[in-house]
N, C-alpha and C positions, 0 to 999 in steps of 0.2 A: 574607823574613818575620822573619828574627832580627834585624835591623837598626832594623825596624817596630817590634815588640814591645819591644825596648830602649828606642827613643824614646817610646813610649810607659807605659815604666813610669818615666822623668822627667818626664812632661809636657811631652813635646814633641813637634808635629805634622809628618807628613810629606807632607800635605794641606792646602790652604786653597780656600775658596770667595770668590775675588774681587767674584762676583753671582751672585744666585741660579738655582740647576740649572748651577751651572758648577762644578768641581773641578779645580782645579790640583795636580801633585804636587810636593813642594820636592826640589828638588836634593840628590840621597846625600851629596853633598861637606857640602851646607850643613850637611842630619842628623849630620855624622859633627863637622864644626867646633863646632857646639853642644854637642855631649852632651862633645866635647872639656873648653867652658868649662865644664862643670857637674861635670869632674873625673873624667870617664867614657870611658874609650877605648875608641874606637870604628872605630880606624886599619885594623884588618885581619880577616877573617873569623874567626880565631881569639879573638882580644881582645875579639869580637861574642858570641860564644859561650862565653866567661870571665865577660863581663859581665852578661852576662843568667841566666848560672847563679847567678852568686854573688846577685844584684838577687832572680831567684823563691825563689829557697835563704830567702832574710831574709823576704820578702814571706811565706813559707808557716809561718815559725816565729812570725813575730808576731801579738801578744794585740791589741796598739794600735796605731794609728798614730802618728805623727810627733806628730800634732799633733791634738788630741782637744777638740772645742766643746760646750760645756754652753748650752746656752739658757735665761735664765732663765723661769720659766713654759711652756716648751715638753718634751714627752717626749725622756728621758735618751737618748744614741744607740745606736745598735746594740751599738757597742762597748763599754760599758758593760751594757748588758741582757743580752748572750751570755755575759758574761765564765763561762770553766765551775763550777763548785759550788765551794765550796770555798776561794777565789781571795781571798788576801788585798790589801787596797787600803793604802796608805800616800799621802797627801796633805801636801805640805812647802808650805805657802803662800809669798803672793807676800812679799817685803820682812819675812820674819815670824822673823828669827834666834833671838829666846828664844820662840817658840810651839811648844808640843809642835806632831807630826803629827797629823793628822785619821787617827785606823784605823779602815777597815771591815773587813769578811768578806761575803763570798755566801755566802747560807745551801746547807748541803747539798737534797737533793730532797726531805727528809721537812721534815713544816709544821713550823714554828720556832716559839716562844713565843707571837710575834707574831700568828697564827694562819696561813695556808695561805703558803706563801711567803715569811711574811715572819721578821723577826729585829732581837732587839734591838740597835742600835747600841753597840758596844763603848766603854768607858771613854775621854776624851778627843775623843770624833765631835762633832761641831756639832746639837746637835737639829734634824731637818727644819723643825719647830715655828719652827724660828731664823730659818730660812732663807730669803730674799725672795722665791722663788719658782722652779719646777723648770726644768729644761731644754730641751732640743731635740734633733732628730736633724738631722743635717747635708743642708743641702739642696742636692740633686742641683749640679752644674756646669752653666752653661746650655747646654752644647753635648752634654751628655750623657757627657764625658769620666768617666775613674775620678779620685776625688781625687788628683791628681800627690805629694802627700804621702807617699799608700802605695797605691803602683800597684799593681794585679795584687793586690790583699791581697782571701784568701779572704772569703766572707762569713762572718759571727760566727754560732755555731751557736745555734739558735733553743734558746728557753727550755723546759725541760719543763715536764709542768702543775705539776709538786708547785713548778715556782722562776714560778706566775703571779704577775703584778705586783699590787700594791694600791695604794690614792691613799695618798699620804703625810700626816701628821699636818700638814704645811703646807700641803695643797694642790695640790701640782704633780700636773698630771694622769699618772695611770698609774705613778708613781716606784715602785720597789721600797722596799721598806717599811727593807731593810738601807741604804739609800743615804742620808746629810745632808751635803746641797749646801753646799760650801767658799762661804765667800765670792764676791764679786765680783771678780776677776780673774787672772793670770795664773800660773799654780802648778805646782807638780810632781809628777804622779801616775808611782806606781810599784806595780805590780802583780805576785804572784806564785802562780801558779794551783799548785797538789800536785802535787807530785813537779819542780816546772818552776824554772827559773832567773826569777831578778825580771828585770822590764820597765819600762822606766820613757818616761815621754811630757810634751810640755806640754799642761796642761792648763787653757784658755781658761775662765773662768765671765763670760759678758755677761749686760746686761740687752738684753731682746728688742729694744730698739727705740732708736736716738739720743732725745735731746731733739727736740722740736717748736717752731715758732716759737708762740707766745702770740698766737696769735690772725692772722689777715693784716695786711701793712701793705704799702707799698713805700717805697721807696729811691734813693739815686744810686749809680749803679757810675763809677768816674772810675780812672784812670790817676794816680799819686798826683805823680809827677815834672812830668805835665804840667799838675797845679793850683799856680800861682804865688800866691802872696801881696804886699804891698807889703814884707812882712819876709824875705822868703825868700830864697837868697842862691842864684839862677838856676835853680832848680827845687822843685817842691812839698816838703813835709817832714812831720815828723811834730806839727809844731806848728800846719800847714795844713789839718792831717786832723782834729788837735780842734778844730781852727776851725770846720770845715764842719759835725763832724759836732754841735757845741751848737749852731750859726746854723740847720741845715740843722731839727736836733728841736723846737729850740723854736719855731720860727716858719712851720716848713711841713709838721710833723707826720710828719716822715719815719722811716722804722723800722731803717733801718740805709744803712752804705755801705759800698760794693765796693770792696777796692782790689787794685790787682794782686801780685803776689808782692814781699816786703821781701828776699828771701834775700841772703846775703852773695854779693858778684860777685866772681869773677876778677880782679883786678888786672891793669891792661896797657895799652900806647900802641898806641893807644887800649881802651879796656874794650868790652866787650861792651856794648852799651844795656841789651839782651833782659832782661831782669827772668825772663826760661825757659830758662836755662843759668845758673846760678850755680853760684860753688865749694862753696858748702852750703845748702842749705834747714834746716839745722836754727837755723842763727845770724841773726840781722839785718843786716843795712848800715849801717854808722855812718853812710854820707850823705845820710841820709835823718831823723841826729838836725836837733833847731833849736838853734841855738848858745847863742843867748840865754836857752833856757829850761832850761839845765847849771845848778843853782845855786851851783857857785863861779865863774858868769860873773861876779859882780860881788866877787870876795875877787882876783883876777887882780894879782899884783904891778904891772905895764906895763899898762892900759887902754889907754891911746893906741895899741899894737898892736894889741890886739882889735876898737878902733874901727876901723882902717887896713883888717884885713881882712873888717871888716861893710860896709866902704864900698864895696871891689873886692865884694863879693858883690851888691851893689845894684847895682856895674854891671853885671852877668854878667846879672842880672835886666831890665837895663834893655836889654841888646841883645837878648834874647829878647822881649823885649815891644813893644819899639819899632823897633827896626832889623832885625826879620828874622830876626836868628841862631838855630840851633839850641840846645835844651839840650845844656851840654858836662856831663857829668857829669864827667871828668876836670879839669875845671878848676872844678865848684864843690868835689869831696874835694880838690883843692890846696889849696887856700882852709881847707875844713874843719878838714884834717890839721892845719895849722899850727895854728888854735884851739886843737885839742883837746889839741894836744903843753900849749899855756900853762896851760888849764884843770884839764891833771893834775897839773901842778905844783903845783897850791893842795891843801893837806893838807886828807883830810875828816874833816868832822867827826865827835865819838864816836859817834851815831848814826849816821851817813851810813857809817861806817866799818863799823856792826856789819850792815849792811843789805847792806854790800857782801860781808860773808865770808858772810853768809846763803846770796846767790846762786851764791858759788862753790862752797858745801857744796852746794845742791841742784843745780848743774850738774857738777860732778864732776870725771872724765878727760875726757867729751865736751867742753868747756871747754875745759880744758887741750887738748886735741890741735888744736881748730882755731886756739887762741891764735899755739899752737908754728909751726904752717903758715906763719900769717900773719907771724910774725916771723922763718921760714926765707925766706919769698919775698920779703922784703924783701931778702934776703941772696944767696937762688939764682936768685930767679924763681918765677913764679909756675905753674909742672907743674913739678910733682914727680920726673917723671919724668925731666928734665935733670939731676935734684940729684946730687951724690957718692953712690956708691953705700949705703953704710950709712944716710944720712940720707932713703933709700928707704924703710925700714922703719922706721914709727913705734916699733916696741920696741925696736930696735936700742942697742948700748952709745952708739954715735956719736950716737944721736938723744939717748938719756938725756944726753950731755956737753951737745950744743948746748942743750938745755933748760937746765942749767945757765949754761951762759955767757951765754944769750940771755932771762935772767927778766925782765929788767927790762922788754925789749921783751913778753913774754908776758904780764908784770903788764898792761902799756901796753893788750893788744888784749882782753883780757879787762873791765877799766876799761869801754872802748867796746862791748862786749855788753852789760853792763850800765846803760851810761847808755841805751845804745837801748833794753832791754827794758824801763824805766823811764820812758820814753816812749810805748815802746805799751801801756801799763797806763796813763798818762795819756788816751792817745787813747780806749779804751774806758773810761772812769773818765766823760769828758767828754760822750761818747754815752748812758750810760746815765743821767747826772743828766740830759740835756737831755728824757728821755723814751724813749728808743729802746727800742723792744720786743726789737729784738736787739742793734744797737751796731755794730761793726766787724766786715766778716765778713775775713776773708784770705782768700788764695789758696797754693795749695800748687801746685808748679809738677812736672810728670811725671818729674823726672830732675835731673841734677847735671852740669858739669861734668867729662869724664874725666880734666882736670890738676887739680883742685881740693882743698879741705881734705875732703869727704866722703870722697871716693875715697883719698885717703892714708890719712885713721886709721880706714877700714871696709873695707881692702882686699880680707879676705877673704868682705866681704859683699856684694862687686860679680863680676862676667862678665868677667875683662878682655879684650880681641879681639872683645867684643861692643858692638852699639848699636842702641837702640833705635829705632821709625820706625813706617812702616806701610806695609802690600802693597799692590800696585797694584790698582785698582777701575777703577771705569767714569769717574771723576772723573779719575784721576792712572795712568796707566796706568805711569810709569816708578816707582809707590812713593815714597815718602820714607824721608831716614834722618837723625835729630835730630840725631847725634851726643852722644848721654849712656848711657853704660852703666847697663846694669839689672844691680836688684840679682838676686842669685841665689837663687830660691825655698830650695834648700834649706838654704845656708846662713843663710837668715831662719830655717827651722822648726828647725836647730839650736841657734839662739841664742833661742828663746824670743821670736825676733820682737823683740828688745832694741833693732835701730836703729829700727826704724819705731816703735815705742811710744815712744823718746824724741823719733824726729823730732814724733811729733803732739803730745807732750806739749807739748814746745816753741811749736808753733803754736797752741795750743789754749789755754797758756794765757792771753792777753789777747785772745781773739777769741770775736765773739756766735757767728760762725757761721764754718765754713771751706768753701772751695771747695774740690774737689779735680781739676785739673785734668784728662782724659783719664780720667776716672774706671774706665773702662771696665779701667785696667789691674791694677787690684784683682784683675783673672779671668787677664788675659793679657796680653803684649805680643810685638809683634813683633821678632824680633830681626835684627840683619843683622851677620852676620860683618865684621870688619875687611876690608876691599881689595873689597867683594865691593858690587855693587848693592844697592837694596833688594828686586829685584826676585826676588831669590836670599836670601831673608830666611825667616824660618819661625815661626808662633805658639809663646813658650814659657808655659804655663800656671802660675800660683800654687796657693796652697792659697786657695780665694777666700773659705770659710765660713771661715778662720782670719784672714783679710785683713781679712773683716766684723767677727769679732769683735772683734778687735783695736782695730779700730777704734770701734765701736758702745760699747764699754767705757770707751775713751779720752776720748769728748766726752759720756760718761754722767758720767764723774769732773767735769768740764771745764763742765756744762751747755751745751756746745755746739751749735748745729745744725749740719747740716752739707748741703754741695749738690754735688752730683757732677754736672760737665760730662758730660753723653754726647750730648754731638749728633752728625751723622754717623751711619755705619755700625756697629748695635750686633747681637749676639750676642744671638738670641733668649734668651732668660729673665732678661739680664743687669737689663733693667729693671726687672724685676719681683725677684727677687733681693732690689737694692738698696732698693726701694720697701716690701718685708716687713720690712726693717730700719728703716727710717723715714727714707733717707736722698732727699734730694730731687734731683728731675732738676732740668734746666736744658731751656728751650722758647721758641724765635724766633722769634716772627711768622710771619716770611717762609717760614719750612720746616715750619709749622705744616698740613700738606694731609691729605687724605685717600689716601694714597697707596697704600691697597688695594683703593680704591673707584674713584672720580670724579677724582681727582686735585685736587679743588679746596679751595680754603681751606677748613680747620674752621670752624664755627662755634663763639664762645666755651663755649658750653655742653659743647663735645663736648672742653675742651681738657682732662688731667690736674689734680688738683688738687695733689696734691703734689710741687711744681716752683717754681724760680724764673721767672719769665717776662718775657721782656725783648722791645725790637725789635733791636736787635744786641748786638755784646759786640765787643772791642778787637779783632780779627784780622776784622770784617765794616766794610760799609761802615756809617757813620752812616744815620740815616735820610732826614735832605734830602738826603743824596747818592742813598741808594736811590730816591727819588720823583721825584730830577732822571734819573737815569740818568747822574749824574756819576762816577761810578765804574768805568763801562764805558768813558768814554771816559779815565777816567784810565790804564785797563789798558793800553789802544789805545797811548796817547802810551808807555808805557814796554815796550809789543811783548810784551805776556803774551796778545792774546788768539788763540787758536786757530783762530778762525774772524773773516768778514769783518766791519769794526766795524758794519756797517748790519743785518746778521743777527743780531749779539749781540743790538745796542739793540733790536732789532724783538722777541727772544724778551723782554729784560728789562722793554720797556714790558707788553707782554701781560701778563707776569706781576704786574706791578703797579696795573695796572687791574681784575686781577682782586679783589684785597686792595680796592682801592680802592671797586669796587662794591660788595663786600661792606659796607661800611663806609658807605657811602650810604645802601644798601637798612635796614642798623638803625638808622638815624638818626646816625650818628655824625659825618656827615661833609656840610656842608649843600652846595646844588648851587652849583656853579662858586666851592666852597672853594680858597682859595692853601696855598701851600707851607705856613706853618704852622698853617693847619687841618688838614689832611692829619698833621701831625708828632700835633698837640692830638685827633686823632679815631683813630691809631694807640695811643696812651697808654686813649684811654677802654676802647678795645676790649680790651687788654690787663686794666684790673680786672672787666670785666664778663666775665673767665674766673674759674675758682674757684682760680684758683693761689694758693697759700698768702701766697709773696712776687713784687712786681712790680718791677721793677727797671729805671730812667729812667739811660737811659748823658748823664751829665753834660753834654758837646760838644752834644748833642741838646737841649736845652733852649736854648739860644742860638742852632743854627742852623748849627753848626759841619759843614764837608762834607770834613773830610778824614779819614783813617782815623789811627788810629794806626799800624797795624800792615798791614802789606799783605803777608800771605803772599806766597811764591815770589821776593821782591824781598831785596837784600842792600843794596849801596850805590847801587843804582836809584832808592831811596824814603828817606826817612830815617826810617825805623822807630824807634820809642820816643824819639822825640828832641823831639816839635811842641809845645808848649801847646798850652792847650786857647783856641778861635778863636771868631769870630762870624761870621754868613754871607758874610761879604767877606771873613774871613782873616785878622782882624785880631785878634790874641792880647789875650784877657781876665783880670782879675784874678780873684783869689778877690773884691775888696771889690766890683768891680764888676760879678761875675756876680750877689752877692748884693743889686745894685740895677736889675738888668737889668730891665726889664717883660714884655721876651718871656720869659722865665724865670717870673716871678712870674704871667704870664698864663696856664702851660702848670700851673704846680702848682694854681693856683684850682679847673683842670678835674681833675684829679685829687684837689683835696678835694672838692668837687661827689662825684666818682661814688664815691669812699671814705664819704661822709657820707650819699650817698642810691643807696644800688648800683641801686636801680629805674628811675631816671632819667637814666641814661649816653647822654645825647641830645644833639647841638650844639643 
């Protein structure tokens, strides 16, 4: 029980339910290796009973938690309404160095000026009057866990009558009358109750809800690497993406596009493809700038080099389009590199120059540290973890000298953050004149890299000997394990939540909308000890209302929307959680059923409306693969399927006839339609749902049946590497997708049923 009760005052499970009415218990060992990474020993019956003294000891003195959510327009939390009589409050805002503190007081139990409870807010307080509107109480975990923030933390003693609450002079329903709600965002409350030692906590203030998209619309979701241009120098760019996205708004009405994660990769022979393990999600990928549109591409002492390497890049181009070959990413940054060394040779200009120190004042140390990385791995390699020992530790005296010695290179990778980020501000710049109701949405990918530049200069913000993955279910019985360590909940709620607010900030800012990968881990993630199966893995829980906030704040700042992947196996409440906040699911066709009923396909009417809604997404098959049954027999050829190939295709045609009927019986789909009436009757049924956005995976408009991405496959399949193709296989331009007819015939029908939703009829 003491072992139980310890994991449980971190947030961490000793129990998981694979499917439902089934209960597995995780391995002591595993329990004991985790609460290890979380800095909690756990090694011997003694140490159990050290820790967990000293864990309720804290838990039983504390006024607050860790980590303390204000909602705005929602009732204040507990922990704020209990606080006892008396109890003085001090408020140090966020970024706010010459702002006095925000002071309150809880009034004692006799009625205060104010009249029955209440009191006038002390000299320097915020008027409620001010204030955008009141709080929240923290809602519940969906699994019904204690906030892992502050485990085991008594409940806050209920208010007497003489302290009953009154609406405040702003509004917020139920506020104490002594209370005026700090600004919008992340702050520092410190409290000290009579006769008690001050307490001090972060203190989250959101708005109740993200941004919304402006009304419905849909969009293309594409792979960005694998949209080629006539200009592009062997894979998509960022000068592809404004291509698409002003060609795609002004002329087919589209309201934004998908693209997969930008983050900065690994460096290596070969790199990593996966755009879902990168050395940082906070920074971009220079290879993904467009060379030509740098503008000292034309101030270049030597042209004729530039030219030399825009012409090798048009071959790189030319064998992926024409001959077959894969995208090499390491051979279009060889290419790249060499430009960009010429192109930062040319001095910028006084502007150009003062735009640059801008950026590096508001990117800061974060900058600096991934510069530094990137100009140590040029030097040690690309994990850190090989380097000279000092130059392990980003503070280190040794790391400070190589910083010095190695500026010029650190200027060099910093330069290339910036020209990127100045491209993706182009890219949605270009989406929103074109019309786009939202623009570019990103993708944020669930993890980092364990050798990479995150994990160097946020060491203490990561699990080391941990990785992420997921338990074994009815689907994958031996588990997964991604290989990206998680960050550590509680070193996030000690730091104010500092890396993830800059990671979103980063993201957020030139994006209409963000994804969030595996959404689901906002609440929790699976962890799997080093050496150890996934199978021997164990839920470790966040603080998930401070995750929310966090976030909910961030793309309030940002006008973001944002869409959280949770497809798969979700944690009751998790949906709905997410959904109170305004963030939107993600919803595929194919796994669209009634799966507590009938088991049969939804009807649109019965789908979510606040959701993106798509027919696949990069890691499923296309859709004329799904309708051929080509993707079953692609498994077959490379020995993943489980069962015999004639029993797959037999379950996979059933299930597709069933889609299929459905889709006849509305009209959508007329009798003895081909392959792309089938694609053109899958699309209709998609806006004739009320989902907010609809979302047309690019390859699918032409006809393309290969995946990008084929889970469980390494160098079996060449994942992240294909252009995007036409039904025979034959790699397509961006010029020539945009004169395709079968393309231009599939969006007619998607303006049809966006322009007349009544009429979603072949």
């Amino acid at each position: 029980m003491g072992l139980s009760r310890l994991a449980a005052l971190h947030g961490v499970a000793t129990s998981f339910s694979p499917s439902t009415g089934v209960t597995e218990p995780v391995p002591e060992t595993t329990v004991v290796a985790v609460l290890g990474a979380l800095g909690v020993d756990a090694t011997t019956p003694e140490a159990v009973r050290g820790a967990l003294a000293a864990a309720e000891s804290a838990a039983r003195a504390r006024l607050l938690p860790t980590t303390l959510v204000v909602w705005s327009g929602e009732p204040l939390p507990p922990a704020l309404t209990g606080l006892p009589p008396g109890t003085e409050l001090t408020i140090r805002l966020e970024e706010a160095d010459e702002t006095p503190p925000l002071l309150m007081r809880v009034p004692s139990a006799e009625p205060g000026p104010a009249g029955p409870g209440g009191a006038v807010p002390p000299a320097g307080a915020v008027s409620p009057a001010a204030a955008a509107a009141g709080p929240a109480a923290p809602a519940p975990r969906p699994d019904g866990d204690a906030n892992p923030a502050d485990p085991g933390a008594p409940a806050p003693p209920a208010a007497s009558d003489g302290e009953a609450t009154a609406l405040a002079a702003s509004g917020t329903p139920d506020a104490p009358l002594w209370w005026a709600e700090p600004p919008l965002g992340v702050h520092r409350l410190a409290v000290r109750a009579p006769g008690g030692e001050e307490q001090s906590c972060t203190l989250v203030v959101a708005p109740d809800r993200v941004p919304q998209p402006p009304g419905r619309s849909h969009g293309f979701l594409v792979q960005l690497y694998s949209l080629l241009s006539a200009r592009s120098w062997g894979m998509g760019d960022l000068g592809d993406l404004a291509d698409l996205a002003s060609w795609s708004g002004r002329r087919l009405g589209t309201g934004f596009v998908q693209i997969n994660p930008l983050h900065a990769a690994v460096p290596g022979d070969p790199t990593d493809p996966s755009p879902y393990r990168p050395s940082s999600r906070r920074f971009p990928d220079p290879v993904h700038l467009r060379i030509e549109s740098v503008p000292e591409y034309g101030h270049v002492p030597d042209p004729a080099a530039l030219d030399a390497l825009r012409r090798k890049g048009a071959e790189l181009s030319g064998a992926v389009l024409d001959k077959g070959a894969l995208i090499d990413r390491d051979a279009v940054w060889a290419l790249k590199r060499q430009a960009l060394d010429l192109l930062i040779d040319v001095p910028l200009t006084p502007g150009r120059h003062a735009a640059y120190c801008d950026f590096l004042a508001a990117q800061g140390r974060a900058l600096e540290d991934h510069a530094l990385w990137c100009a140590l791995a040029e030097v040690h390699g690309p994990d850190w973890h090989s380097w000279p020992d000092g130059l392990r530790d980003p503070r280190s005296d040794a790391t400070a000298r190589a910083r010095a010695e190695l500026l010029d290179r650190v200027d060099h990778h910093c330069r290339l953050a910036w020209l990127t980020d100045t491209q993706l501000a182009d890219a949605q710049r270009a989406a929103l004149d074109a019309g786009m109701a939202v623009g570019i949405v990103h993708d944020l990918a669930v993890g980092v890299h364990p050798g990479g530049a995150d994990t160097w200069a946020q060491q203490d913000a990561f699990a080391h000997g941990m990785s992420v993955g997921a338990p074994p279910d009815a689907f994958n019985a031996r588990g997964q394990d991604w290989g990206l360590p998680p960050w550590r909940p509680d070193a996030l709620a000690a730091s104010g939540y500092a890396p993830y607010r800059g990671l979103l900030r980063g993201l957020l800012a030139h994006a209409g909308a963000l994804r969030i990968d595996h959404v689901m881990g906002l609440f929790r993630l699976w962890w799997v000890p080093e050496g150890r199966p996934p199978t021997e893995g164990t839920y470790v829980a966040h603080d998930a209302e401070a995750m929310l906030a966090v976030l909910v704040l961030e793309a309030h700042r940002a006008g973001t929307v944002v869409i959280g992947e949770d497809l798969g196996t979700v944690e009751p409440g998790v949906r709905e959680a997410l959904a109170r906040r305004g963030v939107l699911g993600t919803s595929v066709l194919w796994f669209e059923r009634d799966w507590a009923g009938t088991g049969r396909p939804l009807a649109p009417e019965q789908w979510r409306e606040d959701c993106l809604a798509t027919a696949t997404t990069h890691d499923l098959p296309s859709t004329a693969a799904r309708l051929t049954g080509d993707h079953v027999t692609l498994r077959h050829r490379l020995g993943l399927l489980t069962r015999p190939l004639d029993e797959e295709l037999r379950e996979d045609s059933a299930d597709t006839a069933e889609w299929l009927a459905l889709l006849t019986r509305l009209g959508m789909l007329p009798e003895g339609g081909d392959e792309e009436a089938a694609v053109q009757a899958v699309h209709r049924f998609l806006l004739r749902t009320p989902a907010r956005m609809a979302g047309v995976w690019l390859p699918d408009t032409i006809g393309d049946r290969r995946p990008q991405n084929l889970p469980g496959t390494w160098d079996q399949y060449p994942n992240w590497r294909l252009p995007i193709a036409d039904a025979e296989g034959r790699p397509v331009t961006l010029e020539q997708l945009a004169a395709s007819p079968r393309l231009h015939r599939l969006m007619d029908v998607l303006r049809a049923a966006r322009e007349h939703p009544e009429a979603t009829t072949a």
